[in-house]
C-alpha positions as CSV (number, residue, x, y, z in Angstrom):
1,X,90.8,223.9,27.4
2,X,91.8,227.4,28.1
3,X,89.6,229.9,29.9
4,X,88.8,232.2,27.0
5,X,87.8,229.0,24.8
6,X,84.9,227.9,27.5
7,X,83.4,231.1,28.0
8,X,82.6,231.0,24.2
9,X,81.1,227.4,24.5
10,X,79.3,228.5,27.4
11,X,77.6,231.9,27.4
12,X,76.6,232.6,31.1
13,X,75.7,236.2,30.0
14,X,72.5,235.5,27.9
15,X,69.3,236.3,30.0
16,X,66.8,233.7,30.2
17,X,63.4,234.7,30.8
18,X,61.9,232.9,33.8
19,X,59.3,235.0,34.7
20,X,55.9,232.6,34.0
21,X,57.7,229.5,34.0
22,X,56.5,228.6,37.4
23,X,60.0,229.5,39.0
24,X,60.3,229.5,42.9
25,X,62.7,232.8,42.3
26,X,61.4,235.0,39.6
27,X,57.3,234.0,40.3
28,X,57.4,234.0,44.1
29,X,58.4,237.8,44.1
30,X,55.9,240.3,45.8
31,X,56.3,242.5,43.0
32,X,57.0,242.0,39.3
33,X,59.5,245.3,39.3
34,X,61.4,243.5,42.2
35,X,64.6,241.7,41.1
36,X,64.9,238.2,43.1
37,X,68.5,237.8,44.2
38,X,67.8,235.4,46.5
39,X,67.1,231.6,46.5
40,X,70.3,229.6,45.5
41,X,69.1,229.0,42.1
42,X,71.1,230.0,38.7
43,X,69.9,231.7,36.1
44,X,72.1,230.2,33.8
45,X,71.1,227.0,31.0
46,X,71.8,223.9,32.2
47,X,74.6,221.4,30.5
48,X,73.4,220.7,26.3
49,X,74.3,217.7,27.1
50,X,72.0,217.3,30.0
51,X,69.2,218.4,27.9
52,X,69.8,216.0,25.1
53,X,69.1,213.8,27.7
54,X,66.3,214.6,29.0
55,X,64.9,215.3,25.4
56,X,65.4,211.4,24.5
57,X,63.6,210.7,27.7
58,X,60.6,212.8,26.9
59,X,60.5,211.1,23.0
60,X,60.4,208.0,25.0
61,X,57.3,209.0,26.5
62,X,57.1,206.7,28.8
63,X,57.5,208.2,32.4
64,X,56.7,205.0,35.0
65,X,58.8,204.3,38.4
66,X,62.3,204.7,37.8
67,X,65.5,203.0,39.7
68,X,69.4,204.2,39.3
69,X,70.9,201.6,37.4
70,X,75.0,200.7,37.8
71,X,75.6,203.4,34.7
72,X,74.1,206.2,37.4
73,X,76.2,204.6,40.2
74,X,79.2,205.0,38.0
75,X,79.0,208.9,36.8
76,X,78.7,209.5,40.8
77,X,81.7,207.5,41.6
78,X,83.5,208.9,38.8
79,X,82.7,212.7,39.5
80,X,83.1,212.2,43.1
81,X,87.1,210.4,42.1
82,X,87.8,213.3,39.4
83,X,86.2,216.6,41.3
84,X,87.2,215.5,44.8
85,X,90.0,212.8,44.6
86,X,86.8,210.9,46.7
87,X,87.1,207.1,46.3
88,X,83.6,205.7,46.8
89,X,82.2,202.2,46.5
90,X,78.9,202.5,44.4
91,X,76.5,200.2,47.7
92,X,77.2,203.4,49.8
93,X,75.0,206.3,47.7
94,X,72.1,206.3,48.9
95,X,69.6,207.8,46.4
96,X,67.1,210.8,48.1
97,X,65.1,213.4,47.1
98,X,67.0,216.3,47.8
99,X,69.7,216.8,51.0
100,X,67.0,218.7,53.6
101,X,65.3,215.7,53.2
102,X,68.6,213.3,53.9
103,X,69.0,215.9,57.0
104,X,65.8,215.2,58.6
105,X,66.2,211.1,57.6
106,X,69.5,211.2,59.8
107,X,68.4,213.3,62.4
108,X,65.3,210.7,62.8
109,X,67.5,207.9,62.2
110,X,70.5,208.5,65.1
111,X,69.1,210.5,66.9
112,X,65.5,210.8,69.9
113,X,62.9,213.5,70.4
114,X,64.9,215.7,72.9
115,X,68.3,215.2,72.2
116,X,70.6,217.8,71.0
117,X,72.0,218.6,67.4
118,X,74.7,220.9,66.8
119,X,75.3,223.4,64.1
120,X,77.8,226.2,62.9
121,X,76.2,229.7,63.1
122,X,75.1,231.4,61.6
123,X,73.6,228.6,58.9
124,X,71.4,227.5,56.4
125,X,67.8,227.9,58.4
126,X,66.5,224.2,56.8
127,X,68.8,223.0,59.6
128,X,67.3,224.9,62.5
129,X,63.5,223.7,60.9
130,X,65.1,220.3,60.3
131,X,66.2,219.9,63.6
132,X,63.1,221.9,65.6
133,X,60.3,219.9,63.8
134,X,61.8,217.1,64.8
135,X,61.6,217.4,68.5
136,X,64.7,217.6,68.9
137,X,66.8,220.6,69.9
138,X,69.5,222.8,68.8
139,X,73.0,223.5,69.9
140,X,74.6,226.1,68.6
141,X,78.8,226.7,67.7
142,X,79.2,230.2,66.7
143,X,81.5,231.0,64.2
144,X,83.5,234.4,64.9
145,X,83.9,236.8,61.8
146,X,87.9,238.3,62.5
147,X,89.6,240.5,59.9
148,X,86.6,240.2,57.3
149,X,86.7,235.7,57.5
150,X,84.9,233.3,59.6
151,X,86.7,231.1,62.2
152,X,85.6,228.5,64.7
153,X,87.6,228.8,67.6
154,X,88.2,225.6,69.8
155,X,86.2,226.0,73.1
156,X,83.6,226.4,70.5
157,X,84.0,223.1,69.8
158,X,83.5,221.8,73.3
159,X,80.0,222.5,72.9
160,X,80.1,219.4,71.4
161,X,79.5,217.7,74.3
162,X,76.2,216.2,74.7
163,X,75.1,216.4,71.5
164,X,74.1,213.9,69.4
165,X,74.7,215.0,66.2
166,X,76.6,217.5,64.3
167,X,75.1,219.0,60.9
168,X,78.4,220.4,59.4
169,X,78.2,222.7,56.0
170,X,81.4,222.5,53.4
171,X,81.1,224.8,52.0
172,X,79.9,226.5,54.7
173,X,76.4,228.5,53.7
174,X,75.9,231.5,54.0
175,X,79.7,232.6,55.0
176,X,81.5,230.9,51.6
177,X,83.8,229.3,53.8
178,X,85.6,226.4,52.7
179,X,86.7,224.4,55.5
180,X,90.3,223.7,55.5
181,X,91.8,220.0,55.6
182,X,93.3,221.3,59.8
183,X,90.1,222.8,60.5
184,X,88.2,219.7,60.0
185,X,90.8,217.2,61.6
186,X,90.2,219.8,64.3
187,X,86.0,219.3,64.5
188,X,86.4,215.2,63.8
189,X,88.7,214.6,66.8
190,X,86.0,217.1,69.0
191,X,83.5,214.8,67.5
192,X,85.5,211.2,68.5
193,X,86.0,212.7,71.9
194,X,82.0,213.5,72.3
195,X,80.4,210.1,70.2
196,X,79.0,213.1,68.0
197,X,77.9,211.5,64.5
198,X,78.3,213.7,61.6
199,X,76.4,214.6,58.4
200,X,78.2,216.5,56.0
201,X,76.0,218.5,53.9
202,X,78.5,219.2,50.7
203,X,76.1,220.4,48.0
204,X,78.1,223.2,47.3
205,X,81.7,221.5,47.0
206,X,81.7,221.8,43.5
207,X,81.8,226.0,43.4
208,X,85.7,226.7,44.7
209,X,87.4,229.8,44.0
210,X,90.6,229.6,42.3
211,X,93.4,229.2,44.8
212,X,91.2,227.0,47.3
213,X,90.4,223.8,47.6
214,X,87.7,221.6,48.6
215,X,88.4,218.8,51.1
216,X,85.4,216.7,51.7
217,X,85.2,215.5,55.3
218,X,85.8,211.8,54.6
219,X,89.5,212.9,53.1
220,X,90.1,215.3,56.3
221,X,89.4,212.5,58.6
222,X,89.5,208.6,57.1
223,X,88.0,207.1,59.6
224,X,84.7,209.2,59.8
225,X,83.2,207.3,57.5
226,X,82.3,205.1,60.1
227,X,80.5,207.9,62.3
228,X,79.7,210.7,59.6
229,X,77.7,210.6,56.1
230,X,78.4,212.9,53.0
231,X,75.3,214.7,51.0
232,X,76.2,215.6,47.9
233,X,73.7,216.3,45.0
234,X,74.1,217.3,41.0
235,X,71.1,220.2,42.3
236,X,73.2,223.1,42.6
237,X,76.1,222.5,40.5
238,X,74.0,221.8,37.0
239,X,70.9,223.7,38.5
240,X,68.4,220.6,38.7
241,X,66.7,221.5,42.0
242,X,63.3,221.1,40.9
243,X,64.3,217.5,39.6
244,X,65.0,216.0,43.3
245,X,67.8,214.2,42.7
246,X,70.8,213.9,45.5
247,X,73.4,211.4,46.7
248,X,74.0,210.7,49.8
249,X,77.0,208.5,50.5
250,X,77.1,206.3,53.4
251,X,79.9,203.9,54.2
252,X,79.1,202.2,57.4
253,X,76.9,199.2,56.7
254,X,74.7,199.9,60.2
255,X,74.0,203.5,59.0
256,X,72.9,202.8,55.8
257,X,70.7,200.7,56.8
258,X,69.0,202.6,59.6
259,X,68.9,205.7,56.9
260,X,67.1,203.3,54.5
261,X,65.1,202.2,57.0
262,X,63.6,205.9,57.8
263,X,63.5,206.3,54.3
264,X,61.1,203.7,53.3
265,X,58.9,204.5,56.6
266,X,58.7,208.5,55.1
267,X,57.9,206.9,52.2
268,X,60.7,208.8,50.6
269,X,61.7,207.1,47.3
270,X,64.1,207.3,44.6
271,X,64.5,210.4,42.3
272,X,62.6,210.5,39.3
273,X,63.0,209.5,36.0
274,X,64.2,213.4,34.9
275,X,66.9,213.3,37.6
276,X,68.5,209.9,37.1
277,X,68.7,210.9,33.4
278,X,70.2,214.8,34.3
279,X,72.5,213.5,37.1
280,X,74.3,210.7,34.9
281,X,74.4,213.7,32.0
282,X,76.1,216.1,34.3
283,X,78.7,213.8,36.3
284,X,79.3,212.6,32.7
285,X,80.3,215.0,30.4
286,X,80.1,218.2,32.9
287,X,83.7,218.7,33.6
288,X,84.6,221.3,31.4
289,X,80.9,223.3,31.9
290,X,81.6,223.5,35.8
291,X,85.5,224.6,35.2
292,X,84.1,227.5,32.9
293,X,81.1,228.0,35.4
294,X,83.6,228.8,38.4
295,X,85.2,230.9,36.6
296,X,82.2,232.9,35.5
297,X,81.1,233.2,39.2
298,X,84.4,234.0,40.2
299,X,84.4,237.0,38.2
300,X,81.2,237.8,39.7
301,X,82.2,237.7,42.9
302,X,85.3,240.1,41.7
303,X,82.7,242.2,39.9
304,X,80.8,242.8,43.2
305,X,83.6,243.1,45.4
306,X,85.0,246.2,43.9
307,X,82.0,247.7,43.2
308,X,80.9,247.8,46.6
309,X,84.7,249.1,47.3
310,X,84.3,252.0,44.7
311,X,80.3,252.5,45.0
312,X,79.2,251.2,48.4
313,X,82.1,251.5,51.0
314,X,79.5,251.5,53.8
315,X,78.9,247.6,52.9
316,X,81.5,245.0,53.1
317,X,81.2,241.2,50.8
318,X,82.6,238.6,53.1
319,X,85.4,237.0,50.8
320,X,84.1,234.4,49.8
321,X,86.0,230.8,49.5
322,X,83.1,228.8,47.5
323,X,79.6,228.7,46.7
324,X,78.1,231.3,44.8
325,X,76.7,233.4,47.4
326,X,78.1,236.8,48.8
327,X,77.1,237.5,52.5
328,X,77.3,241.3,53.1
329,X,77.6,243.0,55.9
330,X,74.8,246.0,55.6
331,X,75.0,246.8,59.6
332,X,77.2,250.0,59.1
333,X,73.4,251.3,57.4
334,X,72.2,251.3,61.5
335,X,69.3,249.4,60.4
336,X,67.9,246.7,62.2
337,X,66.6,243.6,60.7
338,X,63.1,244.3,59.9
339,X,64.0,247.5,58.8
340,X,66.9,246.0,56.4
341,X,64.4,243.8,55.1
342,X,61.8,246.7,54.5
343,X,64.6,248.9,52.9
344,X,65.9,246.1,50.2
345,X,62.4,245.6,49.6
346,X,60.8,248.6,49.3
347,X,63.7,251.1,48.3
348,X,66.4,248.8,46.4
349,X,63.4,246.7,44.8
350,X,65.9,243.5,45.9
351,X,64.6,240.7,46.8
352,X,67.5,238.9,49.2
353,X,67.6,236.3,52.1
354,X,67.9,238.2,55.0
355,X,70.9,237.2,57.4
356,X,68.7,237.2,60.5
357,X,67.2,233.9,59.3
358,X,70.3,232.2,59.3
359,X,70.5,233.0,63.0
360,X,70.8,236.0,65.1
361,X,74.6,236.2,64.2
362,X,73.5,237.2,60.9
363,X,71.0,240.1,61.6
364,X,72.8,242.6,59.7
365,X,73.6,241.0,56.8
366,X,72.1,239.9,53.7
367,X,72.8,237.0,50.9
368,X,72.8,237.5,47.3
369,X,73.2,235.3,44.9
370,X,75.5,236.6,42.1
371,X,75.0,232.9,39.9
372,X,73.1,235.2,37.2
373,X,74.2,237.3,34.2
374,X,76.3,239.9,34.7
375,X,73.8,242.9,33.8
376,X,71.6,241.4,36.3
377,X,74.0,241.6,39.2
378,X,75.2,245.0,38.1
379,X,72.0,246.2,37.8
380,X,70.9,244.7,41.7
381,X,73.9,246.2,42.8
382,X,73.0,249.6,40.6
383,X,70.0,249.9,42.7
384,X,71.2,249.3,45.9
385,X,73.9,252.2,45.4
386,X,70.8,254.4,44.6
387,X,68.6,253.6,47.4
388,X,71.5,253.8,50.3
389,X,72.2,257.4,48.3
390,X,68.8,258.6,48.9
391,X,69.1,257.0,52.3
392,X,72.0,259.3,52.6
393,X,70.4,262.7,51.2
394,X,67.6,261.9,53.8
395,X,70.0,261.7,57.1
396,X,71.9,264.8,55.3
């Protein structure tokens, strides 16, 4: 199906109104004439064919305890094969309520109060929290921004030793970066040379920007799936967060077992009813609604990045690989972080995740989500050019 042909099946431009509708994003702002660009949450209709689902269900109307059947099991093998050229065995998923909470079952599950658990900075904070309330303590591998991308240089990766346990992000959030096939063979051997186990949070693998491509860490490195896990979920790809639904694939017999194990004892079950319906939906007939999705966001992300070229030189969008998530550097405004904050807030009206709170490396910067109509991101980006231009009169 050619490009034109799926933006007029799917219209990401019409604005939903999600203000009332008990939304995490548009309800949880301090003020209604703020615009939320923040949580990774789309503003876009899901999949018809996801809601035809979940219709049927609801004429059911019978809503008891659900369990994935082998029809579920085969939509994930199947998307995971088609998307990701991923051969999975439907015994390894692992059904959980979302992937923070298959972060905090591993860390439990391999790892003891005190011990060590490394991550890529700066990163999503849930892995800082994950790791911190569980006794356990964090290791930090700082990425180094050079010539407007994010690298991790070697000795980086000789941090590695001592740690127990790596929490690695492909795509990496907030940067965008996609990690390449070398650049993971590079962290796996670091990990076989330090007993470091890995889990592979890969929620995001589904938004790639034309050119790149997505290498999930079992294909990088074979025999990880012996020492690492993958956590992959329909949540952000079809936006179904609030329906709890992720996969998380586990090939080693022993893991999967001690995951399970910490599972039942959290008393973390399976996803509800909703999700096993939406997830088997989306990994089903969602093919063509992603391709035309990606292509959306891409021209988002092409939208942005020349405006803030023509409108707001002083700011610079880290290219982004993946995701849908531009991470700006706002440093060249001499601000520091609570002031950034203040200033978004208070004189853009932009509601953003700050960088600081994805570690100190990212005081400076901010996140926005550009997964959202285009008038909505034009006119976020709008008021930021007007606030930094006051901001600019005022220093004049």
């Amino acid at each position: 199906m050619k490009e034109d042909d799926r933006e007029q099946t799917y219209d990401f431009d019409v604005i939903h109104e999600r203000r009332g509708t008990n939304s995490a994003k548009w309800d949880g702002t301090p003020h209604p004439d703020i615009l939320p660009m923040w949580i990774a949450d789309m503003d876009f209709a899901v999949l018809p064919e996801i809601q035809e689902a979940l219709g049927h269900r609801v004429q059911h109307g019978i809503f008891g305890y659900a369990w994935p059947d082998d029809s579920y099991r085969e939509a994930v093998c199947g998307w995971m094969k088609r998307r990701h050229d991923l051969e999975i065995r439907p015994e390894w998923i692992q059904c959980s309520n979302g992937v923070v909470t298959a972060l905090k079952t591993a860390i439990q599950a391999w790892t003891e109060p005190g011990d060590e658990v490394a991550v890529i900075t700066p990163v999503y904070y849930p892995f800082y929290k994950s790791i911190e309330g569980n006794g356990r303590i964090v290791r930090p591998l700082s990425l180094t921004l050079r010539d407007g991308q994010y690298i991790l240089e070697d000795e980086e990766l000789r941090k590695l030793d001592g740690a127990k346990l790596l929490l690695f992000c492909n795509p990496h959030n907030p940067a965008g970066k996609v990690w390449t096939r070398q650049e993971q063979e590079k962290i796996a051997d670091a990990c076989r040379r330090y007993d470091v186990k890995v889990v592979s949070d890969e929620i995001h693998g589904d938004f790639i920007r034309p050119g790149v491509r997505m290498v999930p860490f079992w294909n990088a490195a074979p025999d990880a799936r012996d020492w690492s896990i993958l956590c992959t979920a329909p949540s952000k790809t079809f936006n179904l967060a609030a329906l709890w639904t992720s996969n998380i694939l586990i090939a080693n017999d022993d893991m999967r077992k001690a995951f399970a194990l910490v599972m039942d004892r959290n008393g973390a079950g399976n996803p509800n009813i909703f999700g096993i319906d939406a997830c088997r939906a989306a990994y089903t007939f969602g093919d063509d609604w992603v391709d035309s999705l990606n292509a959306y966001i891409d021209s988002n992300f092409r939208f942005m990045k020349n405006y803030l070229l023509t409108e707001l030189p002083q700011l610079q969008m880290i290219e982004p690989q993946g995701t849908y998530l531009a991470w700006v550097d706002c440093r060249a405004l001499g601000m520091d972080a609570s002031q950034l904050e203040t200033f978004m807030k208070e004189k853009a009206r932009l509601l953003l995740d700050e960088g600081v709170i994805f570690g100190q490396a990212g005081a400076g910067f901010e996140r926005f989500n550009v997964a959202c109509p285009r008038s909505v991101l034009k006119q976020a980006l709008d008021q930021l050019r007007d606030a930094v231009r006051e901001l600019d009169l005022q220093a004049d």
